[in-house]
N, C-alpha and C positions, 0 to 999 in steps of 0.2 A: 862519093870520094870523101877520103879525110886525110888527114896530115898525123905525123907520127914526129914529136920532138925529144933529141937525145939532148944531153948536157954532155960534155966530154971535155975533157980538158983544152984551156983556149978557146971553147967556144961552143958550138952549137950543130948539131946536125940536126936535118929536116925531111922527110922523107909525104911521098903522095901513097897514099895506100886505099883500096879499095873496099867498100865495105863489106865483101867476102870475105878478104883477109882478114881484116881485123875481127870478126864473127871467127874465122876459121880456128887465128891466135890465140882466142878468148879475151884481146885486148879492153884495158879498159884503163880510165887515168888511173898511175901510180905503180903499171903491171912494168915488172923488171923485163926490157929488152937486151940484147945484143944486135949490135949495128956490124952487117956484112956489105964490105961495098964492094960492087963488081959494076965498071963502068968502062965505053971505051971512049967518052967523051967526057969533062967536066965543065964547067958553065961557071966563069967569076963574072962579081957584082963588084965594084966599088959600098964600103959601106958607108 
């Protein structure tokens, strides 16, 4: 497993990603994403 970090305005998003996907994506630090959220749950933290 590894972690996938966006910057977006106000803050931060953070994603778990598998090491298939990211081979899959051809990920690698600095490769331009697009962040799709489809969620029927969301989970807050206090920060």
């Amino acid at each position: 497993m590894g972690s996938v970090r966006r910057t977006v305005e106000g803050g931060e998003l953070s994603s778990a990603i598998t090491r298939n996907a990211a081979e899959d994506l051809t990920l690698s630090p600095g490769t331009p994403v697009v962040a799709l959220i489809k969620a029927t749950a969301v989970s807050l933290a206090t920060a």
